[in-house]
N, C-alpha and C positions, 0 to 999 in steps of 0.2 A: 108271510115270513117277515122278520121283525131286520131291521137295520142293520144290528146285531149279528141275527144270521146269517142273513147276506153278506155279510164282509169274512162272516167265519167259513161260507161256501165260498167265495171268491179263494180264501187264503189256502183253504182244502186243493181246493183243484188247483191253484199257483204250485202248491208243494210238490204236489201228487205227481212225478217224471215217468215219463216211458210210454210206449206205445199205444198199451190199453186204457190208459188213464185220457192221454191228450186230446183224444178223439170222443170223450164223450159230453155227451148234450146231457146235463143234469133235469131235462125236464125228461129223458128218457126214463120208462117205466122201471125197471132191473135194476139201474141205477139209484131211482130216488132214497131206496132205505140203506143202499150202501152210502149214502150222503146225509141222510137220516141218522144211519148211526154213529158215524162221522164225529154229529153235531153234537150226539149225546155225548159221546165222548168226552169231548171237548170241555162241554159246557159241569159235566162231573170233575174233569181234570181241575178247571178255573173255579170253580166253589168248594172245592176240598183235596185238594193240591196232595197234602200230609198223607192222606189216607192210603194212597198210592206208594206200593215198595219201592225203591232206589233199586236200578239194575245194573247203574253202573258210576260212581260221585253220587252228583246230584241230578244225575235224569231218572226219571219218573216215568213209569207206564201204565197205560188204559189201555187192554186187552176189548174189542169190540165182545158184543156177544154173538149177533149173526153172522160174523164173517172170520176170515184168519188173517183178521189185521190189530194192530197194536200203533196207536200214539202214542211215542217220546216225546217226553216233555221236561224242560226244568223250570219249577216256580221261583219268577220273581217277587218282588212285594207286593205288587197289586195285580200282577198277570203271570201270564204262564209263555211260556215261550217253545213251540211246537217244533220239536227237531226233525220228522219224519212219522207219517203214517207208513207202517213197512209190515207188508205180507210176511204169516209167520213163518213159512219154511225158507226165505230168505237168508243169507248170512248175515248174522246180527252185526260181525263188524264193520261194513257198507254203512249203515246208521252210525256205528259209531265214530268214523273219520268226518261226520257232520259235528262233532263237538269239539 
């Protein structure tokens, strides 16, 4: 895992609130592709920012593909700024009093 990554799995799990998230060991197996796709995420949100619809202004989303979760995100000039990974049957407005 690249430098990079790590601080992007650090910042994942910082974000990530609530009971099932805080308790887990990312070397745990179940976990790793939920953190895996995380990354891809992520890393497609910060290399082509645009490509991504506006769901609400200027935040941005990456719908994961094995899971029901979605990165908000608004691009700044040279980075992206991650407002919440949030499970999709959640109430979308809970993300949105994070902007």
């Amino acid at each position: 895992m690249t430098d990079g990554a790590r601080s992007k799995l650090r910042f994942v799990e910082r974000s990530m609130t609530g009971p099932v998230i805080s308790d887990v060991n990312a070397s745990c197996r179940p976990w790793r592709g939920f953190i895996a796709e995380i990354e891809r995420c992520l890393d497609a949100a910060a290399e082509r920012p645009a490509t991504y619809a506006a769901v609400d202004k200027d935040v941005r989303r990456v719908v994961a593909n094995r899971f029901p979760f979605s990165v908000y995100f608004r691009a700044k000039e040279r980075r992206i700024v991650v407002l919440a990974v949030f499970h999709g049957r959640r109430n979308r407005v809970i993300w949105q009093h994070r902007t």
